[in-house]
Each structure stands twice: as C-alpha cells, then as structure tokens.
C-alpha positions in Angstrom: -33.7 27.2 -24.1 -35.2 23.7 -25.0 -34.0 24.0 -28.5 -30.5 24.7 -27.0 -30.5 22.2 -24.7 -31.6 19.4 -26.8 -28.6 20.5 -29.4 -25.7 20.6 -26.5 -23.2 18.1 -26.7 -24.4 16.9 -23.2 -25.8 13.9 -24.7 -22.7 12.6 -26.2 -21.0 13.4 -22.9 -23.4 11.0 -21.4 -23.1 8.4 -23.9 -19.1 8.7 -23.3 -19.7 8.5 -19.8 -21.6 5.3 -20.0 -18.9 3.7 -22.5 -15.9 4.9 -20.1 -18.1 3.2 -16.9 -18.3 -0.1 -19.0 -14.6 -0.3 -19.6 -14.0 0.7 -16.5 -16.2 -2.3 -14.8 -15.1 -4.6 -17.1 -11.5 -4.4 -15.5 -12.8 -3.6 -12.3 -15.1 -6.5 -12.2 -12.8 -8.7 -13.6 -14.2 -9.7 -17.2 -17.9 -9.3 -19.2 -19.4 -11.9 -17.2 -18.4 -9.8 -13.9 -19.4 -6.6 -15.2 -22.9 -8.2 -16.6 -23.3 -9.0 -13.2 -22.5 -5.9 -11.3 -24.9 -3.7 -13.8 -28.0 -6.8 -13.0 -27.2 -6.6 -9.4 -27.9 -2.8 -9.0 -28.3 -0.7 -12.2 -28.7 2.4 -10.0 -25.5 1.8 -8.7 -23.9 1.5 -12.3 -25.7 4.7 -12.7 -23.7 6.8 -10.2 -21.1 5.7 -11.2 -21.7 6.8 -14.5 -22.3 10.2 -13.0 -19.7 10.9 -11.3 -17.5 10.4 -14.7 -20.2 12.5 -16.6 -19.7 15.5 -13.3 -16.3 15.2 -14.3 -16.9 15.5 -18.0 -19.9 18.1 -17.9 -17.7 21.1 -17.2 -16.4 21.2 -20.8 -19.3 22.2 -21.9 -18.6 25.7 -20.8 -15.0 25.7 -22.7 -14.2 26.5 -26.7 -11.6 24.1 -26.5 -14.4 21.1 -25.4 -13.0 18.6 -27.2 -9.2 19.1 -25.1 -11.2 19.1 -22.0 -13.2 16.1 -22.6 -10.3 13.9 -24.1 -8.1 14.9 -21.0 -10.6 13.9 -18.5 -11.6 10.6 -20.4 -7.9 9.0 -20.8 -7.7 10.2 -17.0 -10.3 8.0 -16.0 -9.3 5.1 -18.8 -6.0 5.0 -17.5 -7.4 5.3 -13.9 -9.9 1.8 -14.7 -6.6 0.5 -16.7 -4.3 0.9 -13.7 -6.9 -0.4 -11.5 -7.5 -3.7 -13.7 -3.7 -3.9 -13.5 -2.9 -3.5 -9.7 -6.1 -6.5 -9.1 -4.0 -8.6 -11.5 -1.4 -8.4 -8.9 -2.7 -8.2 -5.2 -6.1 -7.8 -3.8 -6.2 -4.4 -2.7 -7.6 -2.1 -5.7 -6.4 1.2 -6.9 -6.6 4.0 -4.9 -5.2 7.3 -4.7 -2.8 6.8 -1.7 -1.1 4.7 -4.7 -0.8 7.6 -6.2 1.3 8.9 -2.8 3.4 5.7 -2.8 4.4 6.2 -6.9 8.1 7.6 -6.0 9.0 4.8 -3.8 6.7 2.3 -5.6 8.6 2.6 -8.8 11.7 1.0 -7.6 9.7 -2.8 -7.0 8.4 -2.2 -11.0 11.0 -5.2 -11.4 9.8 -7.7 -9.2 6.7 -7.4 -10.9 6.8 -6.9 -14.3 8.9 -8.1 -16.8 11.5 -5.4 -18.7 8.8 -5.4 -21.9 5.9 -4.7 -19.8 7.6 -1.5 -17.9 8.8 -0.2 -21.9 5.2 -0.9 -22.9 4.1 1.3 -19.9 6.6 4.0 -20.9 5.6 4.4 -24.5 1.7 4.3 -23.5 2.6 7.3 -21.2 4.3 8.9 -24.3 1.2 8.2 -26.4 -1.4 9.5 -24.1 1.2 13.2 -24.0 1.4 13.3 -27.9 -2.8 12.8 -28.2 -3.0 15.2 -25.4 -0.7 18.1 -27.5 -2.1 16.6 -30.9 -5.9 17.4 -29.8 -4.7 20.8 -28.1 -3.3 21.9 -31.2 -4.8 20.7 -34.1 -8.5 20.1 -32.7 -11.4 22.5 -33.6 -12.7 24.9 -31.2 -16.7 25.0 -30.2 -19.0 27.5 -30.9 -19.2 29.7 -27.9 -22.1 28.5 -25.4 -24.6 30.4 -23.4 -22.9 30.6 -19.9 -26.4 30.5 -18.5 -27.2 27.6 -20.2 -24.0 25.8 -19.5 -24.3 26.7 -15.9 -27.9 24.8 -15.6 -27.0 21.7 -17.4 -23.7 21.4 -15.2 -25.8 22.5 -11.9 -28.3 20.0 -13.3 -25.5 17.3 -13.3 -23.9 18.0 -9.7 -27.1 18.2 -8.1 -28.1 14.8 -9.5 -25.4 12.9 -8.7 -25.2 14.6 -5.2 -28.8 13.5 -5.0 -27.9 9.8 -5.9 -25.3 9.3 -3.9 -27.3 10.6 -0.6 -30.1 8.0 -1.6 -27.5 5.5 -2.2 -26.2 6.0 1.4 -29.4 6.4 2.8 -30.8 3.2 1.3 -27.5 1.3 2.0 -26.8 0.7 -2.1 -23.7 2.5 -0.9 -21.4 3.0 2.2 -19.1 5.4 3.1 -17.2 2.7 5.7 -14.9 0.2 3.7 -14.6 -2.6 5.9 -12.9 -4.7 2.9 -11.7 -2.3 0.0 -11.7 -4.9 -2.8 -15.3 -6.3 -1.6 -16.4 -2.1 -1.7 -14.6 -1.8 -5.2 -16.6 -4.9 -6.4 -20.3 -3.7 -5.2 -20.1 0.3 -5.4 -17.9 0.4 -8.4 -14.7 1.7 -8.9 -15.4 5.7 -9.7 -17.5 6.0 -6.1 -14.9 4.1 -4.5 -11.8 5.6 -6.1 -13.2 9.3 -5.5 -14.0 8.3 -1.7 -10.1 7.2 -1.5 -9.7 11.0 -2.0 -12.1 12.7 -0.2 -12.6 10.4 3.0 -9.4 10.9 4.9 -8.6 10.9 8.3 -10.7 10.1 11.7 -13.9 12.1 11.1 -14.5 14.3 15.0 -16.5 11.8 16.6 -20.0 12.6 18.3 -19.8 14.8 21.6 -16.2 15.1 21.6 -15.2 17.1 24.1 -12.4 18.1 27.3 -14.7 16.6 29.5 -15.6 13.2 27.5 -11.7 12.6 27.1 -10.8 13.6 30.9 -13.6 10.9 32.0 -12.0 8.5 29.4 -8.1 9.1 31.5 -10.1 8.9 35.3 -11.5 5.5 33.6 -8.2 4.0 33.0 -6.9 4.7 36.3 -10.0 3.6 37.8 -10.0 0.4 36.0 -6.6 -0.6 36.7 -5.8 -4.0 37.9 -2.1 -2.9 38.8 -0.8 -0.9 41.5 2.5 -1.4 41.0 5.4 0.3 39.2 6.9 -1.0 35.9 9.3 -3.9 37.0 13.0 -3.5 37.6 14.1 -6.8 35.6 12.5 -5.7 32.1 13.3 -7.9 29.0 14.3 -6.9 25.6 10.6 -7.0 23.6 10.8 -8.1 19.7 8.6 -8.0 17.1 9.0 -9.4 14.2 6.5 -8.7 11.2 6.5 -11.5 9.0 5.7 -10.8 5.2 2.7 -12.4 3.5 3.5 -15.3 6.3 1.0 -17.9 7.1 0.5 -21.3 7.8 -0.2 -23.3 4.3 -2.3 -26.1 7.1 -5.4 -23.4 6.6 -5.5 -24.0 3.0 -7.8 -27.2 2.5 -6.4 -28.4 -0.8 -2.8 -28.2 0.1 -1.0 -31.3 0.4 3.3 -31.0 1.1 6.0 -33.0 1.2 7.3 -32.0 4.3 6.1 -29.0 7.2 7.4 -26.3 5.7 7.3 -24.5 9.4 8.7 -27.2 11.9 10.2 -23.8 13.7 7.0 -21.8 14.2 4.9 -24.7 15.1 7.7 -25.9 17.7 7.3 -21.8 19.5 3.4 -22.9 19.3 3.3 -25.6 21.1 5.2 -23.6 24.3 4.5 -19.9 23.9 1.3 -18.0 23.9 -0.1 -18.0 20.4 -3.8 -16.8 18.1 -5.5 -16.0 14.9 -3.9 -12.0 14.9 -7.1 -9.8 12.8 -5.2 -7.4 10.1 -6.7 -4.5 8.2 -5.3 -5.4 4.5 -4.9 -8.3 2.8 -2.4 -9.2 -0.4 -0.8 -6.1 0.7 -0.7 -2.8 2.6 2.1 -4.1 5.0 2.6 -0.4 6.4 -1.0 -0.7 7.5 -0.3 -3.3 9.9 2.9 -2.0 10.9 0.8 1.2 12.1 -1.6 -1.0 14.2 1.0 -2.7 16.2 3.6 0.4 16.1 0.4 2.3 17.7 -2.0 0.5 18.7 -4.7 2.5 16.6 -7.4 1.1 14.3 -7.3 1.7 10.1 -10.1 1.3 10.2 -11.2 4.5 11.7 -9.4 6.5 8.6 -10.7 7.0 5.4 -10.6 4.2 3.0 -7.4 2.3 1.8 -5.6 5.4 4.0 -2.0 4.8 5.2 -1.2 7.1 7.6 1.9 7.0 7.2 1.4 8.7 3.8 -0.8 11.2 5.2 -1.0 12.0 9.3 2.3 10.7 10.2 5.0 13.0 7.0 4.0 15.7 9.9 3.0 14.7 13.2 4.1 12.5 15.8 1.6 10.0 17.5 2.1 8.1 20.6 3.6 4.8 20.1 5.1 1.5 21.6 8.1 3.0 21.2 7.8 6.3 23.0 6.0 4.6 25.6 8.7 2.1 26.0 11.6 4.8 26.0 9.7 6.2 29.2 10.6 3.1 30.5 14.3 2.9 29.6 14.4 1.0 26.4 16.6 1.6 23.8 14.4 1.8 20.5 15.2 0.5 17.2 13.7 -0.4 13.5 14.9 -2.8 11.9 13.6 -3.4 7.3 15.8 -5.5 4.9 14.2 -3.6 2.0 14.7 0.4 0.8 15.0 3.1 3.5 13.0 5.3 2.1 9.6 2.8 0.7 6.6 4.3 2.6 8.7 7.4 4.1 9.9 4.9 6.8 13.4 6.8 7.0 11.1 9.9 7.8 8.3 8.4 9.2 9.7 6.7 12.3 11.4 9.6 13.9 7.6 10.7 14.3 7.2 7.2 16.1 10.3 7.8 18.4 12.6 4.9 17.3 16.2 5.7 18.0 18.0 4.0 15.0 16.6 2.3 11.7 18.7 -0.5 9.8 17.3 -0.8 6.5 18.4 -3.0 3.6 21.3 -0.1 2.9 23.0 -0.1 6.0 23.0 -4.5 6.3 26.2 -6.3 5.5 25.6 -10.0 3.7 22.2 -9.6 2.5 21.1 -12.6 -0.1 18.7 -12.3 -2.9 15.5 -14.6 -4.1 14.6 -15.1 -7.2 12.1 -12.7 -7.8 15.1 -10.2 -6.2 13.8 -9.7 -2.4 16.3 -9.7 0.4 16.0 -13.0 2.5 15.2 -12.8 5.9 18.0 -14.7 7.1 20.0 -11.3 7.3 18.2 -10.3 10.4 19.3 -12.4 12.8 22.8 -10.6 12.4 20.8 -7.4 12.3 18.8 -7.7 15.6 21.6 -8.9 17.2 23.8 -6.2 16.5 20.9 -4.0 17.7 20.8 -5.7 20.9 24.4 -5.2 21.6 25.0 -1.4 20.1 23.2 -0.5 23.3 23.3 -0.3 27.0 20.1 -1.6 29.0 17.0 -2.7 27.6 16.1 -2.5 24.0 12.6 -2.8 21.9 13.1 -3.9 18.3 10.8 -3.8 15.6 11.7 -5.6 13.2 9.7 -6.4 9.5 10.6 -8.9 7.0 10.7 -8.7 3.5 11.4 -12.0 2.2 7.5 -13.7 1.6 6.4 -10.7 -0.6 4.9 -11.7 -4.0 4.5 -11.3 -7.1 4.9 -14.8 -7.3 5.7 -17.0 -10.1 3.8 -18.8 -12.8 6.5 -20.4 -14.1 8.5 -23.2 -12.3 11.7 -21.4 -10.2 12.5 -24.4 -8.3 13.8 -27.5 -10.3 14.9 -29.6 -7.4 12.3 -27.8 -4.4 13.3 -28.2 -0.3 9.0 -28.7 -0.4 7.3 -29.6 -3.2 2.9 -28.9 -3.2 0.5 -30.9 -4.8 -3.4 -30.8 -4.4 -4.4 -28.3 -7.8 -5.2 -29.2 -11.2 -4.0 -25.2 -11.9 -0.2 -25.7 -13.1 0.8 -21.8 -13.0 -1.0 -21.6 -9.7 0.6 -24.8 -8.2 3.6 -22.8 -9.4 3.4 -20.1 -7.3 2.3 -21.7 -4.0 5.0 -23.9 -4.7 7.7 -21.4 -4.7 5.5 -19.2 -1.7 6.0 -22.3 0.1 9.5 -22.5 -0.1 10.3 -19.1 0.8 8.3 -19.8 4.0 10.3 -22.8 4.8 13.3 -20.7 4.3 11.6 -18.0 6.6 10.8 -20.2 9.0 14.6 -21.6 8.8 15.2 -17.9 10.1 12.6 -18.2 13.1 15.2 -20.9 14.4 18.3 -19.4 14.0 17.1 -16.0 15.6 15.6 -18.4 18.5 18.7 -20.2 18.9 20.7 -17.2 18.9 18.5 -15.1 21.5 18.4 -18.8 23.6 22.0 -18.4 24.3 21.9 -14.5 24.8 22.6 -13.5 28.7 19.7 -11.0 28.6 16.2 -12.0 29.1 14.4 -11.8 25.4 10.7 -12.1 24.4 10.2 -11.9 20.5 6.4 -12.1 19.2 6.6 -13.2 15.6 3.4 -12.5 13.5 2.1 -12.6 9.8 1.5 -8.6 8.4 -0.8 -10.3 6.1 -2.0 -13.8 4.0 0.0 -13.8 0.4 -1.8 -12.5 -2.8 -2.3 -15.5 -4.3 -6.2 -15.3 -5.6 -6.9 -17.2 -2.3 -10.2 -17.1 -1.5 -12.7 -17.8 2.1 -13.8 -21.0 0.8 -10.2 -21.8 1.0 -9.2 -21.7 4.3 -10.6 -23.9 7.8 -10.8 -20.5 9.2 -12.8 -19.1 6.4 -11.1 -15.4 7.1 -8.8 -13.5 4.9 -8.6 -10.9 7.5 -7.0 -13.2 9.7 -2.9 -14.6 10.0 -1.5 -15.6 13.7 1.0 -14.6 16.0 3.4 -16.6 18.2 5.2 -15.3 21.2 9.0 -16.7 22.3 11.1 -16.3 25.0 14.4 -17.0 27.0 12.8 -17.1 29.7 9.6 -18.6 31.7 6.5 -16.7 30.5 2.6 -18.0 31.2 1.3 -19.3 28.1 -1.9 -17.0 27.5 -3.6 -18.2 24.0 -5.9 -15.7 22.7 -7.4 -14.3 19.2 -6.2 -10.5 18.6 -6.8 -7.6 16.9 -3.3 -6.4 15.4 -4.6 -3.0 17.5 -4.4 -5.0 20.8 -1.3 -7.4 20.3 1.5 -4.6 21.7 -0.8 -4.0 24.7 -1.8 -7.4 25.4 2.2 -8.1 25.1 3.0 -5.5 27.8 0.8 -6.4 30.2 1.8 -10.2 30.1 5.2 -8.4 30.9 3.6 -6.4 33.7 4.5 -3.1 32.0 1.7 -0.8 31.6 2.8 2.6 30.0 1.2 4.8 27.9 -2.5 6.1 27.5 -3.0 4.1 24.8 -1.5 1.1 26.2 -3.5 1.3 29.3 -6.2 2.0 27.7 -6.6 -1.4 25.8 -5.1 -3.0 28.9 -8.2 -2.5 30.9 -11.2 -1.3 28.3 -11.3 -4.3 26.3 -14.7 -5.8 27.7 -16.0 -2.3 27.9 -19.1 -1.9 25.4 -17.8 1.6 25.1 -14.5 0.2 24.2 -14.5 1.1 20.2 -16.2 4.4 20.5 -13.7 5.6 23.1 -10.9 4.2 20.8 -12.3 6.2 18.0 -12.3 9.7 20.6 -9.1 8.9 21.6 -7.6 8.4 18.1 -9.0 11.6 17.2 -7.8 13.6 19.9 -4.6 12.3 19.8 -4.1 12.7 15.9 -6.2 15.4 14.8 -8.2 16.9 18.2 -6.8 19.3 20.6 -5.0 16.6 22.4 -6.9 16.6 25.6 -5.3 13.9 26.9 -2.2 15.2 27.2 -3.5 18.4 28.8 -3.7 20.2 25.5 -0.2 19.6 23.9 1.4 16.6 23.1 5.0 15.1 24.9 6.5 13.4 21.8 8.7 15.4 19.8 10.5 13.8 16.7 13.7 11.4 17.4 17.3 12.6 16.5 17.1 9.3 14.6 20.2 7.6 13.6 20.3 5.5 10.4 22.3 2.3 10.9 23.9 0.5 14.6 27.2 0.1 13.0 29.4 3.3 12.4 30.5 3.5 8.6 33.3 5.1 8.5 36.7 5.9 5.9 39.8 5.6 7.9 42.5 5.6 5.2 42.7 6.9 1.5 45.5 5.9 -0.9 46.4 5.4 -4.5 47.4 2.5 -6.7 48.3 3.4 -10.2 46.1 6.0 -11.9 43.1 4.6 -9.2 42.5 5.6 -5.8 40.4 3.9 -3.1 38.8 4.5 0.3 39.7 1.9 3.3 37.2 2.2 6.4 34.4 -0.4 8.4 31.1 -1.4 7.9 31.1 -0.5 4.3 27.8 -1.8 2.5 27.3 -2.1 -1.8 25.4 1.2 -0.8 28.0 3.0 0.2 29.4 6.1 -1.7 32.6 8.3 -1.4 31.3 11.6 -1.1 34.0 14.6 -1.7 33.4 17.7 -0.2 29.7 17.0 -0.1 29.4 15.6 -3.7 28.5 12.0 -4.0 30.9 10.4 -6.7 30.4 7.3 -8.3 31.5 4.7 -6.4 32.5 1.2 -6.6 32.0 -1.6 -3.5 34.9 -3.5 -3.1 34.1 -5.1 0.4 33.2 -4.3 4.0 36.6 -2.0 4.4 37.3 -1.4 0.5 35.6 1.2 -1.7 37.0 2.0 -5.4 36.2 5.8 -7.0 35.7 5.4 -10.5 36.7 7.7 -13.2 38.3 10.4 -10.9 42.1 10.6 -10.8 43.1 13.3 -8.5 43.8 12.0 -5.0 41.7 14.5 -2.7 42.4 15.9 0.6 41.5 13.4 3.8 39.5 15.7 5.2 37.9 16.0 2.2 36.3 12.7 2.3 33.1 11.2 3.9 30.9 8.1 3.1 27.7 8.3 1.9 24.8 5.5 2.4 22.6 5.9 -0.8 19.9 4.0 -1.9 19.2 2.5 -5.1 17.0 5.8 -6.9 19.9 8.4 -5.6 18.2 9.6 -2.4 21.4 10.0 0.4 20.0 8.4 3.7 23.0 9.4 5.5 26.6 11.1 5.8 29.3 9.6 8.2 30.1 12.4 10.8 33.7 12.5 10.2 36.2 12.9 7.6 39.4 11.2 7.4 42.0 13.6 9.6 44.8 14.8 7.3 48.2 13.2 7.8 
C-alpha cells in the first residue's frame, strides 16, 4: 500500500495545487511583493489555502479520465484567482460567488468598464478554455484503473486534513468565519478560504437560545420602553430618501486641493438640518447592500460574507420594511432608480419590500448621459415630483442615484473642467478624482434644484440625502481626517421647521432615527431601534429578531408574517397608444409618456420598434397596418426582458 501510495499521482496534484495557490495570491495580493508577504506572514495559512484547491483536485484520483478532471478543476480555480485579480482592479470588494448571482444583470455595465477589445479578449478566452476542455476530453489518455480503497484513503486523508486546518485556524484566530471588511479578509485568509466561505456561509446563523419566549420578552420590551404614548400624528409629511452614489465630501481627503466647493448645496442643507458620519457595510461598491439597511433596518452584517440579500432571502420572501410600515400609516410608497429595472432583481425584489410603484431608468422621460454612459441625476427631480403628485395623501420615496458610479477615468474627459483638482503627483489618478469631482458638483447641482423644487411644494416635505458608499478610487484610511472607509454622511432637509438633531449612524438606524424625529413610531423593527439603542443587549436582540423575521418561525408576528408581496406597478405615468395610422409604406403608433424604451407589441409579440418622441413610435420593417385592438406598448429594457405591458389596446374605430 506504501509502494502504491508513493507512485499515485497525489504528489503532482499537490505540487499543482501549490502553483495554482501562488497564481492565485499573486493577483489576490496584488503583485510578488504582496504575495511574498502574505506566504511570510502566515505560511500555515497559505497552506489551507493550498488544501482546499488540492480537496478539490484530490477526487480525480479515483477517475480514468484524471487528466479531464484535474484540468477542469484547475482553469476553474485559474479563472476564479483571474476574475478576482480583475474585479480588485476595479472596486474594492473582491470576488465572490454572489457575483456569480449578479452575472445576468451585471453584464449589461461590461461597457462602462471595459473597453470593446477587452470584453472580445474575454469572449475568446471563454472560447479557449471550451476547446481545451473538449481537446483534453477527447484526445487525452486515460489512467490506469486505481485501487478504490486506496483512492478513498488518500482523498479521506486529504478532507480530514484540511477540515483539521481550518478548525485550528478558527480556533487559534489565523482565520475567521465573520468578515467585518471582505477585501481586508481576502487579503489575510486568502482568496480560496474566503471565496469558498462566500458559498457556504449564507444567511443569519439561529442565534443562541432562540426561542417563543426570548422573542415575546423582546416585543413586551419595546412597549415597555417606549417614550411615546401617543398615536402616529395626523399632519404626516412626505419622507424622502435619497441614496447618493459613491457620494462624499472630497474636504476628508487630506491631499485634495479644488478650485471651487464642489458641494455649495449639501454643505448649505448642513449648516440647517440634522446631519452625521452614516456607517455603511461596503465600500467601492455593493450599493444594494446599503439600500437593504436603510429599506429595512437590518444589519449585513449578520449574513454570510459579501451576501446580498436581495440575491438570496429576498427573490422569495417578504421582510418588514420602511415601506410596509409606512403604508400602515397611509403613505403612498414608491421606488424611484435612473439605471436598469431589472439590476439586482429590483423590479422583483421590491414588491417583497411593499413599494407600490418603481420608476426605473426605462420608464423616465429626458434622461442625460455622462461620459462613461450613466444616467445623470438631474432626471430625478422630474421623477420624484411626478411621484409626489400621481398620488393622493402622503407619500414615502426612495429614491437612489446612479450618476457618481465609477469606473472612472485615467485619461483626461474634461478639457475645460466646472472644478479642476490638484494636490497628486499621480496624473491618471488626478484624472479620475478630477472627473469624480465634477460629477459630484453636477450631483450636488441636483440636491438644489430638488430643494428648490420641494421648497415651493404646498405639502410638508423632509428628504434625507446620504452617500451609499465612498468611490472606488484606491482611496485608502491614511487618506481621509476621519480615517474610516466605512463611513460617508447623511443630511436631512425639509420645508418645514424640524429640530436639528446631529448624530453619527449606522445605515441600520438612519430610517428609525428619521421616524422618530417625525414622531412616527411604526413597526417592530422601527420601534425597536427607537428605544433599544443604549441597551447592551441591543445587537444580540437585533440578530434574534433578524432571524426570526427572515428565517425563524416569525414569533413576532404570532407565527405568520402580515406582509404579502405588492401588486407593484412599474412607472407613475400611464404609457399608453391612443392612435395608429399609416404614412406611405410605414406605419406608426401615437400615444403619451412614450420613453426610447418603449416597444409596439402586436398581439403579444414585441416588434422592433423605433422611438420617435414622447407621443411618436415608428414600427420598422412591418408593412401591414394591424388591428387597434391589436396593439399595446411595451417597456423593455436594454437585454430584452419586458418590464411591463400597457393595460389597454387601442379601441377599434
């Protein structure tokens, strides 16, 4: 059995192992010098690593076709370390597999990233990897049969090592299972323990004595806690937020020296409306992330590692929200993106959040471009206020911006800048701040008009404008006065007289903490961080009642939760066609509220379309004039997927 032993190929899986791990860390770690370091700072760490690629690899030697196996697994983790060396040359936040959930929608932003060569050179490296994959299938040789027993010792040996290794890792805090900063846990565990913890660490693990009782004592605590005996006011205001992307105020960065404040806007709501550092769970990216923590007022943190639920919990499941909460008070709710419908499920996920309507970038009428091809914010103004008025009563809008996102430019975009940055000897970085800064000025330029506008509205408005995240631009701690990439700020606004309340957040706490300045107190989870927050139980019972709702038996609700998924409507406006005629051997559609999304749709059929204007739509390369009734309009977004079908055909004459 020695004999055997010594002569399996085990021991060339092992070297392989160790060559993929150091190709793998060099990307990961960001060059040799990185790497070098990450193997000197804990070799047993570099070691599990290398075993968990070599449990991967070690099952092939129980196959003929060894040399399949083995190549398959090895460009799956070569591509894996590639991709991940890739996606850190863009924003902070590493590879993970919830990528891997996002790659339908994430496709469509390829463009604002790469350049046209780059995405061809992708494509043909795909192709490659398939035609060594069937080469080696076909054409390679076979292995001598192996002793099952014999295979089954050395892969048993394998599993129960690295199961062994990772335990004492844990146990002697080489490793952790809690990510509090993915790219800092990439950078010291490596990326094959991290990566693989992406995919089995999911969801809020049942937290210790969990029980009916524990969550009842939880509720009683909340009412006995209360500082309110009052019922929600009668006078309620229309509550905004408005999540700002990759915003924040260049005055942290310590080098940065401008030509002019590139926020004059936010800094004026500053000086007169509550305001604070806002703590975020992502940084560079992960805007959804955010999003959740506000929407919800839960904590990422509690989920598995670089989770978003609204990739995982949320495709089936409702959860309590700012939104439901507020519709038991009489609000209208609303969404409110000016990018794709469908990136991170939002057209899907938000019914589970109980919003009555969503605008995205499909359904908006005189959207504007940057140059690196996101929609600029300015088109939201029109969009909230269109929200505000499509309804009776009170409304809540959430509302999240697009315009700030990277990647941002090496090259110089601006000739003639509004602001122009100085204060860095790096030209392609000064680059990109430069043109970051700009699009915040132009950001910013939004704040006021949507101020002014609300300012003259007859309905009492609070908006709370906040920063989803700081931009990926390689800043680092040392940067920054507040030496915390974790943190951006929020700014609250109204029409009205509000007391200015200044105080540092958690994005978990900011909807709560907003409600309760506005007297309005409901929802468990709203009360809960209303009156809990100086409790030293305060995160533990968070955690309980997190589980419960999302994954327990819902004891809080008395064992089966109230929210039931929105009849959500896409759009405020109603698209419609209201006349069809011909001209020559062309036809067209008249109606309102047409968008360049728009499509005629024939009996169910989408046909291409051109967009003409707001009432104008061309059919191209169809000749016969169909029946009115025939005809409905179509709201499809750039990849194909129909977001919505006008309700009614045109009636026939």
């Amino acid at each position: 059995m020695y004999k055997q032993i010594w002569r399996s190929p085990v021991w060339k899986l092992i070297v392989l192992a160790v060559v993929l791990n150091l190709y793998i860390e060099l990307l990961n770690q960001k060059g040799v010098s990185g790497c070098i370091g990450f193997i000197r700072r804990d070799l047993a760490v570099f070691g599990i690593n290398t075993l968990i690629i070599l449990a991967s690899l070690i099952p092939g030697v129980l196959f003929r076709r060894r040399l399949f196996y083995c190549t398959l697994l090895s460009l799956l983790w070569a591509v894996g370390g590639t991709i991940n060396g890739a996606v850190l040359a863009y924003r902070i936040t590493p590879f993970t597999t919830y990528d891997l959930d996002l790659l339908k929608t994430g496709l469509g932003v390829l463009p604002n990233y790469f350049t046209t060569w780059q995405i061809y050179a992708m494509g043909f490296g795909i192709l490659a990897i398939f035609a060594i994959l069937i080469i080696v299938f076909v054409k390679g040789p076979k292995a001598p049969s192996q002793n099952l027993l014999i295979g089954g010792v050395i892969v048993a040996t394998c599993w129960i090592s690295l199961a062994f290794g990772v335990q004492t890792g844990l146990k002697t805090d080489k490793l952790s299972a809690v990510f509090n900063n993915l790219g800092h846990a990439y950078e010291h565990y490596g990326f094959a323990y991290c990566f693989c913890n992406t995919w089995l660490n999911r969801g809020v693990t049942m937290p210790p004595n969990y029980t009916q009782e524990r969550m009842e004592g939880i509720l009683a605590k909340l009412q006995e806690d209360k500082e309110w005996t009052e019922e929600t006011p009668a006078e309620l205001p229309n509550i905004i937020f408005v999540q700002l992307e990759s915003f924040m105020d260049p005055q942290y960065i310590k080098w940065m020296e401008y030509s002019e404040d590139p926020l004059p806007n936010w800094r004026h709501i500053k000086r007169r409306g509550s305001d604070g550092f806002l703590t975020v769970p992502v940084v560079g990216a992960g805007t959804a992330n955010t999003e959740f923590e506000v929407m919800t007022g839960m904590r990422i943190r509690f989920f598995g590692p670089g989770e978003y639920p609204f990739e995982t919990v949320l495709k089936d499941k409702t959860t309590e929200s700012i939104a439901y909460n507020l519709k038991e008070a009489g609000y209208t709710t609303h969404a409110i993106h000016n990018h794709r419908g469908v990136f991170y499920g939002r057209n899907q996920i938000y019914k589970n959040l109980g919003y009555d309507d969503f605008t995205s970038l499909e359904y908006m009428l005189h959207v504007t471009k940057t140059p690196k091809n996101w929609a600029r914010d300015q088109v939201l103004t029109e969009e909230i206020m269109a929200a505000l008025q499509a309804s009776e009563g009170r409304d809540y809008i959430y509302t999240v911006s697009v315009q700030g996102h990277g990647k941002y430019p090496t090259k110089q975009v601006y000739t003639d800048p509004v602001i122009t940055v100085s204060g860095l000897e790096d030209q392609e970085r000064l680059y990109q701040f430069e043109y970051y800064v700009n699009q915040l000025y132009e950001m910013d330029q939004f704040i006021g008009e949507l101020t002014d506008a609300l300012s003259a509205y007859e309905e009492p408005t609070v908006v709370v404008f906040y920063g989803d995240h700081l931009p990926n631009l390689g800043i680092s701690e040392s940067e920054l006065t507040n030496h915390n990439l974790f943190q951006t700020e929020y700014v609250v606004w109204s029409n009205f007289r509000m007391k200015q309340k200044d105080q540092d957040l958690y994005a978990w706490q900011l909807s709560a903490e907003i409600l309760k300045q506005l007297n309005i107190h409901v929802g468990t989870i709203t009360q809960f961080h209303q009156t809990q927050a100086e409790k030293t139980s305060y995160i533990s019972n968070l955690k309980a009642l997190q589980y419960d709702m999302l994954y327990g038996k819902q004891y809080v609700y008395g064992g089966e939760s109230p929210f039931v998924p929105s009849d959500m409507k896409m759009g405020v406006r109603q698209i419609r066609a209201t006349d069809v005629f011909c001209t020559g051997d062309r036809w067209y559609v008249r109606g309102e509220n047409f968008t360049p999304y728009s499509k005629i749709t024939v009996d169910g059929a989408v046909i291409e379309t051109e967009y003409i204007s707001e009432t104008l739509l061309e059919a191209i390369d169809v000749k016969e004039l169909p029946q009115a009734s025939q005809i409905q309009i179509s709201q499809v977004e750039k990849y194909g997927e129909v977001l919505s079908v006008s309700p009614e055909t045109l009636p026939e004459e």
